[in-house]
N, C-alpha and C positions, 0 to 999 in steps of 0.2 A: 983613419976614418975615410971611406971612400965620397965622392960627390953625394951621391944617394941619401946616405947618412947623414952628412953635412947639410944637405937642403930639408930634410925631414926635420931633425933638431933646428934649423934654425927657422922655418916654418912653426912647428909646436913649441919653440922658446918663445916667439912674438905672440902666438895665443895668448899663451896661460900667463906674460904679462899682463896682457889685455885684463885676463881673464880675473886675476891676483887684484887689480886697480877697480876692476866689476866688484866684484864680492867685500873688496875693503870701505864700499859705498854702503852695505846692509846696514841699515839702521832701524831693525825689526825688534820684534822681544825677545831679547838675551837669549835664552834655552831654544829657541827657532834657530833666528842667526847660528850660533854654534853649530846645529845638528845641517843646517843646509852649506855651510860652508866646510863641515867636515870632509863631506862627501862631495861635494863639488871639486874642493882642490885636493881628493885624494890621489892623483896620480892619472896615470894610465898611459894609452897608444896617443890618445885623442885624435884616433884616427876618422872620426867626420867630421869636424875641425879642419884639421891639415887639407881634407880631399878637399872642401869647399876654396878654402884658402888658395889650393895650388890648380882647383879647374878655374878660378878669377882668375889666376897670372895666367896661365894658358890662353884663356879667351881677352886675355886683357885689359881687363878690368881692375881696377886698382885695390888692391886687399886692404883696405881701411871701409872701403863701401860692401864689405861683407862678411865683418869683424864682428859688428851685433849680429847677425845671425847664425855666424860659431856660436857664439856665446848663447844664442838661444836654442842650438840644437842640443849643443853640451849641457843643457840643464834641464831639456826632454831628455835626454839618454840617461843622462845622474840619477833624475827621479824614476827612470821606469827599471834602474837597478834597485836603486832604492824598495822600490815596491815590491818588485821578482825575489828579492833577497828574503822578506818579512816569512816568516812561518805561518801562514796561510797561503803561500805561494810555494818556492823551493824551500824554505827555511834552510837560508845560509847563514854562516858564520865568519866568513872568510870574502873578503872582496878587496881586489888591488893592495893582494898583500897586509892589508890592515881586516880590524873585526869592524862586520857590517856593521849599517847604521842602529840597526833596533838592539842589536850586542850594547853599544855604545849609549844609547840613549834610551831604548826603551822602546818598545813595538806603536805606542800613543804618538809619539815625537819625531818616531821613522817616519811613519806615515803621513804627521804634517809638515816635514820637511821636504817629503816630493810633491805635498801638493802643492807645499811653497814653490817651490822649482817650477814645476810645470805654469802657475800663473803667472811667475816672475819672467817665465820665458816669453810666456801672449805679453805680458807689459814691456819689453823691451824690443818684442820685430814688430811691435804698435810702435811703440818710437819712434822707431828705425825709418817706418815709412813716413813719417813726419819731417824725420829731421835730412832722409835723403830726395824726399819731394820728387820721387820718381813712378808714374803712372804702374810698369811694369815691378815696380818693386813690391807692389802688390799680390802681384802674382806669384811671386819668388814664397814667400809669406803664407800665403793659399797653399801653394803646394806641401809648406816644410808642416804645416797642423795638418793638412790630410794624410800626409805619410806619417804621423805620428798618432793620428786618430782612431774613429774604427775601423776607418775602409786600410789603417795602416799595421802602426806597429801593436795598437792595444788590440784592434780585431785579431790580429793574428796570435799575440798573445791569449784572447778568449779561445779559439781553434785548440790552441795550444792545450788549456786548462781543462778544455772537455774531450780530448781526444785524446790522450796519455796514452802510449801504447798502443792505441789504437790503430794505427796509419799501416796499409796494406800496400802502399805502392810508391815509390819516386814521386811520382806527379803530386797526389796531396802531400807529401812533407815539402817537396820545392815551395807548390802554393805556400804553406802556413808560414816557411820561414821570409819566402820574398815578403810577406806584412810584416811578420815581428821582428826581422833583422835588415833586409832588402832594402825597407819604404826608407830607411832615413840615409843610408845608404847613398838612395835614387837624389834625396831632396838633397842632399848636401853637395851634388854633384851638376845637377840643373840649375841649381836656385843663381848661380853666377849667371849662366846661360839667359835663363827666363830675364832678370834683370838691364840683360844687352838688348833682349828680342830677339836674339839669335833663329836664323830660318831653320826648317823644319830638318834639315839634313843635320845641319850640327845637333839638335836636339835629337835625334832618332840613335843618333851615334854616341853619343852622351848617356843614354838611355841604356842601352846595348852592353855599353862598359859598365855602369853602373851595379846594373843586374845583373852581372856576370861576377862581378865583383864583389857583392853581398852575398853571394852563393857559395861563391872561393872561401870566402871568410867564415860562413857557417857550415861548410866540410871541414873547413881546417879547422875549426871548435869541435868538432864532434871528435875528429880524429886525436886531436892535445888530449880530450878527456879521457881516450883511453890508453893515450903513450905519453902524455907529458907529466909533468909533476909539480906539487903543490909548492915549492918553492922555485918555480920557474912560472907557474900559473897566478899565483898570488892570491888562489881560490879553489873551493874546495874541487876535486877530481874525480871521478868513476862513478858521480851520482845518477849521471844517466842510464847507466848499465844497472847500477843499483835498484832504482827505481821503476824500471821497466821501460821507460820511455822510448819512443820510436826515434830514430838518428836516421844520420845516414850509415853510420857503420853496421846499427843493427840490419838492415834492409839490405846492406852493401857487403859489410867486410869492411876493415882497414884496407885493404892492399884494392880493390877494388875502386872504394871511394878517394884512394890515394890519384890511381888513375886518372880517374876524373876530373877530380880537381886540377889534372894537368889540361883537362881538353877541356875545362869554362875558362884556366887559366888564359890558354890559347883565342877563344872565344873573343875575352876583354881586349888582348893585345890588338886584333883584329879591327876592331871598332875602334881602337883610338888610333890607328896606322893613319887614319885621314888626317891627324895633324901634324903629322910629320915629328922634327924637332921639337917643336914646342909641348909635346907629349909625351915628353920622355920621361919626368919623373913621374907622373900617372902609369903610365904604364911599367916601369921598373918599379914603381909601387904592388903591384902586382905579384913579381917575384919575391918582396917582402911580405907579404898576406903568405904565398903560396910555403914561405920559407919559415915564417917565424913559429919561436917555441913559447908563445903566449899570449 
């Protein structure tokens, strides 16, 4: 196992601790508890998680002071799978290698188990700024519900739902996915920053990577779906072709969007060059997104 590997696993071991000691606190109504802890500690990258956790050691910040806000980004992402999954949306079947939530529980009990998420998560970065009694932590807070909001991940999901196939050029699919994939992307990666007060150059550059980064990660979705496979995806495959839906591949090509993906990946590295060493696994992060088969 190379450094890279080793800092990632031991980055997302120390989460889903965290995470594992969170969810063994629910003390909800039985059939709730179950369906939101299903899904919560089903698995995964937990990769806006990690990125938060590892731009706080970067900037310096001590990763216990932005521990409940993994925890409350990973429970906006849970529930807006949760939700994309239901058959009023994609009607999936298949998510993180296990059967979705409404397979398991029933489409009634899907659905309030991400709403449970999603309030569970405003209940715990309301905490958070209580119990870290920092002015700017406010802001960190502000940011992670607008990028998850309309102007964030749900508007962009809305774009999403009424424009299916739609999409005639790069530019509108970039916009729709920086909301629906991008914004938490962005929060999870400032939210350390904002919390220091970091000036406006480290945030510009934070920003930069970020965005470049949520971008890398939704070509490289587009492109898994139509080379990768469902026992390496852990979800169902080829629905976007199926479906009609606008990608990047459909508008690009594979080999195209392949391309590209190397020159946002370039992008990213560029914007984190300003911190030298201490931005090394962010940015060898990067060739993980750029690399991985799922």
């Amino acid at each position: 196992m190379n450094s890279f590997s080793e800092k990632y696993s031991r980055i997302k071991t120390g989460f889903e601790q965290y995470l594992y000691d969170f969810t063994d606190s629910f003390d909800y109504y039985a059939p709730l508890s179950e369906a939101m802890k299903y899904s919560l500690n089903a698995g995964g990258k937990r990769l806006r998680p990690v990125i938060m956790i590892a731009s706080a050691q970067m900037l310096g910040l001590d990763s216990s002071r932005v521990m409940p806000l993994a925890a409350t980004i990973e429970c906006i992402h849970t529930y807006s799978l949760i939700h994309d999954d239901l058959p009023c949306m994609d009607d999936d079947s298949l998510r993180r290698g296990k059967p979705t939530s409404h397979v398991v529980f029933g489409e009634d009990m899907a659905m309030l188990a991400g709403d449970g998420l999603l309030n569970l998560a405003m209940e715990t970065a309301l905490k958070s700024i209580e119990k870290d009694n920092c002015e700017n932590y406010l802001k960190a807070v502000e940011l992670l519900f607008e990028s998850s909001g309309p102007l964030g991940m749900v508007g962009g999901q809305a774009i999403d739902v009424k424009n299916t196939g739609s999409f005639q050029t790069f530019e509108e699919l970039k916009n729709m996915h920086s909301k629906k994939t991008g914004a938490l992307f962005l929060a999870s990666c400032l939210c350390p920053a904002l919390i220091l007060g970091c000036n406006s150059d480290i945030i510009s550059r934070l920003y930069s990577y970020a965005e470049n980064l949520g971008l890398l990660f939704q070509i490289k979705d587009d492109i898994l779906d139509v080379t990768g496979d469902v026992q390496s995806m852990g979800k169902s495959i080829g629905k976007d072709a199926a479906e009609g839906k606008s990608t990047f591949i459909s508008l690009m090509g594979v080999a195209e969007s392949t391309l590209y993906a190397g020159k946002i990946a370039d992008e990213a590295r560029k914007a984190l060059s300003y911190f030298g060493d201490k931005g090394e696994f962010l940015s060898e992060l990067i060739q993980y997104i750029l690399e991985r088969k799922n």
